[in-house]
C-alpha positions as CSV (number, residue, x, y, z in Angstrom):
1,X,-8.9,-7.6,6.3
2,X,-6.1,-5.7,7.6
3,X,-3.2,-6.4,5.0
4,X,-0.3,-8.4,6.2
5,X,2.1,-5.9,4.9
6,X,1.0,-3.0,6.6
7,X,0.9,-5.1,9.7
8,X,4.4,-6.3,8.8
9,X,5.5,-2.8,8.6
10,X,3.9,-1.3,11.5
11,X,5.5,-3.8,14.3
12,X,9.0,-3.5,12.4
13,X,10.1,-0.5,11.2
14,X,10.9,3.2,9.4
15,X,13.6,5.2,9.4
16,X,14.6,8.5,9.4
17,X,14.0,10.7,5.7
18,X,17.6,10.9,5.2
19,X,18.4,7.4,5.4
20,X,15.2,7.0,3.3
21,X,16.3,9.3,0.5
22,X,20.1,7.5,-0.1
23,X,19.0,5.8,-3.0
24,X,15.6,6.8,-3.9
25,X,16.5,9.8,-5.8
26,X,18.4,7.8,-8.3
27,X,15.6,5.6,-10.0
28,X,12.1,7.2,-10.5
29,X,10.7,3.8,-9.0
30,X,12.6,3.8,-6.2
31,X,11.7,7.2,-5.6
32,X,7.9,6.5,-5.4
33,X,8.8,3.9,-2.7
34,X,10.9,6.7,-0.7
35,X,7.6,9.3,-1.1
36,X,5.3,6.6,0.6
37,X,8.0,5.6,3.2
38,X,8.7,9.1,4.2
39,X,4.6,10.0,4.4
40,X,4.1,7.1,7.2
41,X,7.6,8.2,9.1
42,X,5.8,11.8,9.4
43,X,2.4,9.7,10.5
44,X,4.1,7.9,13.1
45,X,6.3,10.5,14.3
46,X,2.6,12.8,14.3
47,X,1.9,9.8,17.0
48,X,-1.1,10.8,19.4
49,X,-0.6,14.1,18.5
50,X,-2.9,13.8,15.1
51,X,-6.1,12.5,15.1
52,X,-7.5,9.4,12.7
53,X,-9.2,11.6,10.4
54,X,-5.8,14.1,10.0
55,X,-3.7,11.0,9.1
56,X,-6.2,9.8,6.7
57,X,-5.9,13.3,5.0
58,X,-2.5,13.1,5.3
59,X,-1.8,9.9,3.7
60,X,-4.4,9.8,1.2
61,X,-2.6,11.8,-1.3
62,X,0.4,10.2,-1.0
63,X,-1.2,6.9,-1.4
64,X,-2.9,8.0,-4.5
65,X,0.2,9.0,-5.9
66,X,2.5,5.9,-5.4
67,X,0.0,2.9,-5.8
68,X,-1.9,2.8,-9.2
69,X,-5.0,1.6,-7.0
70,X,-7.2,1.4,-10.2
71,X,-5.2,-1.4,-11.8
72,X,-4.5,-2.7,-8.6
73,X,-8.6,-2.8,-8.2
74,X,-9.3,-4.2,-11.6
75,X,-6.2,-7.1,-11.3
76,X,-8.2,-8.1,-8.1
77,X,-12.0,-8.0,-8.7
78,X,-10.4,-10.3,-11.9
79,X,-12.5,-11.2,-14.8
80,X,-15.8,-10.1,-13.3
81,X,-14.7,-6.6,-14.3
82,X,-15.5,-6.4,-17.4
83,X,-19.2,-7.2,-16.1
84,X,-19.3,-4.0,-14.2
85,X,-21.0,-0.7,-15.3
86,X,-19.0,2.1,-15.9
87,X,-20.8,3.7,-12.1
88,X,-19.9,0.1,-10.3
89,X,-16.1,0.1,-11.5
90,X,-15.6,3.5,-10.0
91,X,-17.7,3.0,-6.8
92,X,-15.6,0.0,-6.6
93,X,-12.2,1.9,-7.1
94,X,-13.1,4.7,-4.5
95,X,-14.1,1.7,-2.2
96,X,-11.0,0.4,-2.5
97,X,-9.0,3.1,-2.1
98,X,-10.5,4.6,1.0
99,X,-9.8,1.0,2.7
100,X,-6.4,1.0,1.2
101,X,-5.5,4.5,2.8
102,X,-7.5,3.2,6.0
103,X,-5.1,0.5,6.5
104,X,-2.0,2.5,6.4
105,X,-3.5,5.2,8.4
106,X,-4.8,2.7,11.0
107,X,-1.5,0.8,11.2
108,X,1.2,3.5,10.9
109,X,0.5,5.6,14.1
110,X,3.5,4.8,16.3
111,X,7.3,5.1,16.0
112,X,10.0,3.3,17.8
113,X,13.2,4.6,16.2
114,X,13.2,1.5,13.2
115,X,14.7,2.0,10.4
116,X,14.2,1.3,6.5
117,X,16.6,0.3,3.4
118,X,16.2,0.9,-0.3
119,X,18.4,-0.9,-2.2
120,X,20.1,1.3,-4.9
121,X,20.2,-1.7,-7.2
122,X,16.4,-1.2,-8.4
123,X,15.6,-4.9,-10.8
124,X,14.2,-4.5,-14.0
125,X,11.6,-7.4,-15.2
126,X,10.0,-6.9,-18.9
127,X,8.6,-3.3,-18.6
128,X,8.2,-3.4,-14.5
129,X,10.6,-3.1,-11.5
130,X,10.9,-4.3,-8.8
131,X,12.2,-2.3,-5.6
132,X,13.8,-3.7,-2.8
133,X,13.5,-2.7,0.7
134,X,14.8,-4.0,4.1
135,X,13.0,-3.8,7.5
136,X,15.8,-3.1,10.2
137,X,13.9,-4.0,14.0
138,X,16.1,-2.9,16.8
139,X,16.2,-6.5,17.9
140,X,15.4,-8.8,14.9
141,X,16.5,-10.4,11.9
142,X,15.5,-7.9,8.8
143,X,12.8,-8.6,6.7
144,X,12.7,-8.0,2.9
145,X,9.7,-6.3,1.0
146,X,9.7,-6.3,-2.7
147,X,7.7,-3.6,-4.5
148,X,6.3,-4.7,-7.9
149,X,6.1,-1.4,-10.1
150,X,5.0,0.2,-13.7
151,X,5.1,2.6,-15.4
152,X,1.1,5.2,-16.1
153,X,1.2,8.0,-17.6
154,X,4.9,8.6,-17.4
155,X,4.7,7.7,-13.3
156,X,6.0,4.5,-11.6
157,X,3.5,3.2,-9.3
158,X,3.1,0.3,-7.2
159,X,1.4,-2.8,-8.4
160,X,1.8,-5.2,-5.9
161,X,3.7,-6.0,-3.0
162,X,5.4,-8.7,-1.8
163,X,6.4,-10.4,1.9
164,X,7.8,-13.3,2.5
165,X,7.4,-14.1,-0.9
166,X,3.2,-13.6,-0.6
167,X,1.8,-11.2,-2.7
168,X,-0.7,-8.6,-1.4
169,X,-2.6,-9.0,-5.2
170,X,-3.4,-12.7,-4.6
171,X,-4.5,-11.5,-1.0
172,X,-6.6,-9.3,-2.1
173,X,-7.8,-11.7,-5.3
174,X,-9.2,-14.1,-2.7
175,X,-10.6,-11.4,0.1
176,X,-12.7,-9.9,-3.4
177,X,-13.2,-13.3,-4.9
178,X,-15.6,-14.5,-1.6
179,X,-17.4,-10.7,-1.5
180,X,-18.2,-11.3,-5.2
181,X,-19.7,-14.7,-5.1
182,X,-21.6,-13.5,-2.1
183,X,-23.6,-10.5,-4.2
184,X,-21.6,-9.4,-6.8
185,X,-20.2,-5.5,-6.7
186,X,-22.0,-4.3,-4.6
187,X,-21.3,-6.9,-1.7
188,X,-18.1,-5.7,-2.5
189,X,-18.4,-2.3,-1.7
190,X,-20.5,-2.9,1.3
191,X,-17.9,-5.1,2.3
192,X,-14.9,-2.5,1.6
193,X,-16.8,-0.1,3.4
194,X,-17.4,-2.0,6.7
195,X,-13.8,-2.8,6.7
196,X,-12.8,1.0,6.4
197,X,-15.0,1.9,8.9
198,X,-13.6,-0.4,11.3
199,X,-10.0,1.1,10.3
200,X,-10.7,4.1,11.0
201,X,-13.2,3.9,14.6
């Protein structure tokens, strides 16, 4: 499954790091956002010129950093968690993370001159926030992404994301929800796998 955001994304837009950072700097949420958002311009720019496996290694970090991919893991995989052992959470988690980075690294390869919005009016709901973004095409009506963030360990990361009001969590829910039924965790990881490996051919 390739997400629909990154998809989104990677036929629409970026822009430059200074029109990136306009905002960003303010809010510590906002400026997670601007961190991953300047990590795929520098992929796409890279272009031809770096390799799968260098934009993977690239990107990885960066990914790590502004996603809280652990919670992101357990909200998906769902109730069946707490079923896991300890070793079949974290094989899960790495699982999940390497197709998360493969997705971005797969889909942010290319750049067209688009450009990309933070709004400096970051929305506070209970103890997240919500960041919005635009998507400026050359040629196209905008498109709005909202970022759904917490706070760990004194960090804002990215929960979930949202397009088109659809958000990637329930995505993913469903995507883990037929793995699991089909043989449990490690279906799940097999499956995972399989899909990274195809990102990344």
């Amino acid at each position: 499954m390739i997400l629909r955001l990154l998809t989104l994304l990677c036929t629409l837009t970026i822009g430059d790091a200074a029109q990136l950072a306009q905002a960003a700097a303010v809010d510590p949420a906002a400026a997670q956002v601007q961190t991953l958002h300047a990590a795929l311009l520098k992929s796409m720019q890279a272009g031809a010129a770096q390799s799968t496996s260098e934009r993977f290694r690239t990107l990885q970090p960066v990914i790590e950093q502004v996603f809280d991919l652990p919670a992101v893991t357990r909200l998906a995989v769902g109730s069946a968690w707490s079923g896991f052992s300890p070793e079949q959470q974290a094989a899960v988690i790495a699982a999940f993370t390497r197709f998360t980075v493969a997705n971005y690294t797969h889909n942010f390869h290319d750049f067209d001159g688009q450009k990309f919005e933070i709004d400096d009016n970051v929305l506070t709901r209970g103890q997240d926030k919500v960041v919005r973004t635009r998507i400026i095409p050359a040629h196209d009506t905008p498109a709005i992404l909202l970022y759904r963030m917490h706070e760990t360990g004194g960090n804002w990361k990215i929960l979930d994301v949202y397009s088109n009001g659809v958000s990637e969590l329930a995505l993913r829910r469903s995507d883990f929800a037929a793995a699991l039924a089909a043989g449990g965790a490690a279906e799940l990881i097999a499956h995972l796998n399989k899909s990274s490996d195809g990102l990344l051919k």
